[in-house]
C-alpha positions in Angstrom: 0.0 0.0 0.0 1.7 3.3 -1.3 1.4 6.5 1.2 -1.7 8.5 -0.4 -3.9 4.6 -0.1 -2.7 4.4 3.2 -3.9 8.0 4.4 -7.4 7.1 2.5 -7.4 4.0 4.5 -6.7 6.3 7.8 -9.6 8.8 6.6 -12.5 6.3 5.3 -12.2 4.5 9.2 -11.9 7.7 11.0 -15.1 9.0 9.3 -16.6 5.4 10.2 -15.3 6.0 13.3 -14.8 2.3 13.9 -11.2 1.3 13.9 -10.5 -1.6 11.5 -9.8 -5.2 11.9 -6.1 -6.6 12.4 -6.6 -8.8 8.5 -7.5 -5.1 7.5 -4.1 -3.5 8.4 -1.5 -3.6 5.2 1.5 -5.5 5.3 3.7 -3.0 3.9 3.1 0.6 3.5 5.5 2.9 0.8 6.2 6.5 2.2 7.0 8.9 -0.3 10.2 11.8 0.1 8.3 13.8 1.4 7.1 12.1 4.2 10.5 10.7 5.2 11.5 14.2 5.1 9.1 15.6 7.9 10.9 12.5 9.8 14.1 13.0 9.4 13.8 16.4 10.7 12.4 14.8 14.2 15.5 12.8 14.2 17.8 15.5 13.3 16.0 18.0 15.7 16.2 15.8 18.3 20.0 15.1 18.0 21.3 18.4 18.5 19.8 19.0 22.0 18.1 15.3 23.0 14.8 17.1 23.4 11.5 15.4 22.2 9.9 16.7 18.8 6.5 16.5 17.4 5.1 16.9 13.5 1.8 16.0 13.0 -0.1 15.2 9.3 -3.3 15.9 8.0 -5.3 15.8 4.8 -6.8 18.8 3.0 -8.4 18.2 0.0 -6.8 15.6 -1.2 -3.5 16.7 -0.3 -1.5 15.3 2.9 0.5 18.1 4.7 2.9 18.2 7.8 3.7 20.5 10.3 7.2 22.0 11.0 8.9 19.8 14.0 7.2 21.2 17.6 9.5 21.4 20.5 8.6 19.7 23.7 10.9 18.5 27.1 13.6 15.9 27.5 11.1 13.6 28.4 8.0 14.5 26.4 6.3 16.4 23.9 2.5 18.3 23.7 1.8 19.6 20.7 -1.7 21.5 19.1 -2.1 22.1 15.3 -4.8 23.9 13.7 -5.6 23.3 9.9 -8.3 25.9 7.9 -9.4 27.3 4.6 -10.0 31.2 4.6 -11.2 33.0 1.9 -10.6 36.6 1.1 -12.2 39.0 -1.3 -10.9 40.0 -4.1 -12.1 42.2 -7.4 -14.3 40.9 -10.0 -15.7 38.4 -7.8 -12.8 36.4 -7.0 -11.5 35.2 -3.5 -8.4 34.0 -2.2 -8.7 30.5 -0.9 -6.0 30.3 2.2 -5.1 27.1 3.1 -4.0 27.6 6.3 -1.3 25.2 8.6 -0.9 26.1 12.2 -2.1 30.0 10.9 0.8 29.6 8.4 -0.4 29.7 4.5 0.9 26.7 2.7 -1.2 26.8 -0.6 -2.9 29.6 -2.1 -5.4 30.2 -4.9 -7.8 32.4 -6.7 -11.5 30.9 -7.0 -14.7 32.6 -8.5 -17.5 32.8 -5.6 -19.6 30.7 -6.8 -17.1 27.7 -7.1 -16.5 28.1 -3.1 -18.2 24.9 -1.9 -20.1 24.9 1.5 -17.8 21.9 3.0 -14.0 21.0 2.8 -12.3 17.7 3.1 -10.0 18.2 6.0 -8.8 16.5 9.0 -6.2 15.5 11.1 -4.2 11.6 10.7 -2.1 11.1 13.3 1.2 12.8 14.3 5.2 10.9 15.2 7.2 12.0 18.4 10.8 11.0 18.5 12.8 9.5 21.5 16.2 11.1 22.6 19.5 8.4 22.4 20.7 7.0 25.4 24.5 6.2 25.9 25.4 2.6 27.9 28.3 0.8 28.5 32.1 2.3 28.4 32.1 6.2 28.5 35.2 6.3 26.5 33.1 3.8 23.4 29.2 4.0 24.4 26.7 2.5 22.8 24.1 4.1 21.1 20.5 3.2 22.2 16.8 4.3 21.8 14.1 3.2 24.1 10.4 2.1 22.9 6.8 3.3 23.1 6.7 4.1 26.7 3.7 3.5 28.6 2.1 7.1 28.2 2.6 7.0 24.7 0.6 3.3 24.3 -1.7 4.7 26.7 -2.6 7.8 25.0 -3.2 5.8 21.7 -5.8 3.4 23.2 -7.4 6.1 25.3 -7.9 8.7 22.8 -9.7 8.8 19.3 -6.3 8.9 17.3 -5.7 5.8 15.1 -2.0 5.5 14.8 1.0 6.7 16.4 4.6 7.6 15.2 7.5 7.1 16.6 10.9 7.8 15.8 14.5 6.9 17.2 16.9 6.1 14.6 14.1 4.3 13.0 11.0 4.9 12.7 8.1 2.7 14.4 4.0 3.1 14.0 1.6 1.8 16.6 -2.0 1.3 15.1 -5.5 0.3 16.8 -7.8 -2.6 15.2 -11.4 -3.6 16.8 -10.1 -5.8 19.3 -7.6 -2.9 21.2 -7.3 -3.1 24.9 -8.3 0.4 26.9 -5.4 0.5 28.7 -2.0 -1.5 29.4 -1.9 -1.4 33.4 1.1 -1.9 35.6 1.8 -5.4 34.1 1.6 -3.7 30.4 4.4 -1.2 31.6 6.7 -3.7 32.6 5.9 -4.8 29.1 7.2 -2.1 27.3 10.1 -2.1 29.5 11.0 -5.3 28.5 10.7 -3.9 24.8 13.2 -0.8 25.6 15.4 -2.8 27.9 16.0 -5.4 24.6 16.4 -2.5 22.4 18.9 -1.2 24.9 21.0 -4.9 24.5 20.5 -5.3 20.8 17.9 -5.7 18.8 18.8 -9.0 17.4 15.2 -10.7 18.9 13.2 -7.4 19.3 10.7 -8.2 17.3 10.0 -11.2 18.4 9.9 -9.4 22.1 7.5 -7.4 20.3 5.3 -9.9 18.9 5.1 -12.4 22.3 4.8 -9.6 24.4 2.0 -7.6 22.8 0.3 -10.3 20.6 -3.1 -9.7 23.0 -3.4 -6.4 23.1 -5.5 -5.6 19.6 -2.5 -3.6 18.1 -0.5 -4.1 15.1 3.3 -2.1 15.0 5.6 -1.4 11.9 9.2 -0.9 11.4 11.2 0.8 9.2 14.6 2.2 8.5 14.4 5.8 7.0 13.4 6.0 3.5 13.1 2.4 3.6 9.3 0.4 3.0 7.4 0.3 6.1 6.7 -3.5 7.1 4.7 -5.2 9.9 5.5 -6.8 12.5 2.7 -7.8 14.1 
């Protein structure tokens, strides 16, 4: 499934508002440049001062747009977007249609009034966070690690109306619901995800198998991929 089927797929469920079945869930999923791009940046952000970063990605007619990486704390990120169309007279009849990203214009063009329609296809998809490095082992040669989901990341998934969530290390990772999520993970689902990090931490050789025995009942499927690279499934 190529990026622009993928974000249809995201927008026919959320106006269902049912979230789909595990068998419904691609196998792999292509992102294009530009996507990888609004990534990358979280990464690279994120690298200079180890500080979580946020960029969120919506659809507006027909087009999928994301938002400049949004600062947060060492240890977590909040972030609010806002996406809009405004419309501004002109002469002869015209307007300016404003398509607006966080109050920032990102498209502009010239329509005749009558052609303004009375709705707009727009909405929110989901949005990626990344997850500082962590140094273990030797000062003089560390090694370079990333920790998982944590537990308020997993939580806020199942808790809230969003359908997927990024994130990225130096990888990048998506969390998505079916019809048979949990509501929450509890104290024994925490110690879950730490087992996920803490195997990160030593080498992923057997992560995803971690992964997969760890989290097989909990009505979520993950992906994996390296940067640029085709997103694939792993559970």
């Amino acid at each position: 499934m190529n990026h622009h089927e993928f974000f249809e797929f995201l927008k026919k469920w959320r106006d269902y508002k049912k979230y789909p079945p595990a068998i419904a869930w691609p196998r792999e999923i292509i992102w294009g440049g530009a996507f990888w791009t609004n990534i990358k940046k979280l990464y690279d952000n994120t690298a200079v001062n180890n500080f979580e970063y946020e960029t969120s990605f919506f659809y507006a007619e027909g087009n999928i747009v994301g938002t400049d990486p949004y600062k947060g704390e060492r240890t977590s990120v909040k972030a609010g977007h806002n996406l809009n169309i405004k419309f501004i007279p002109k002469s002869g009849g015209y307007y300016d249609k404003q398509t607006l990203l966080d109050d920032k214009v990102i498209k502009l063009e010239s329509v005749k009034a009558e052609k303004i329609p009375k709705e707009f296809k727009l909405g929110f998809l989901f949005n990626a966070h990344s997850h500082p490095v962590h140094y273990l082992g030797d000062p003089e040669n560390p090694i370079k690690t990333y920790g998982f989901f944590s537990d308020t990341d997993i939580n806020s998934l199942l808790y809230g109306e969003n359908m997927v969530a990024g994130l990225v290390t130096d990888e990048f990772w998506l969390a998505a619901k079916t019809d048979r999520a949990i509501k929450q993970i509890g104290e024994v689902g925490s110690e879950m995800l730490q087992n996920v990090s803490n195997q990160a931490y030593a080498g992923d050789k057997y992560l995803e198998d971690v992964i997969r025995s760890q989290m097989q009942n909990w009505g979520l499927v993950f992906y994996r991929a390296k940067f640029g690279q085709v997103l694939k499934r792993v559970i």
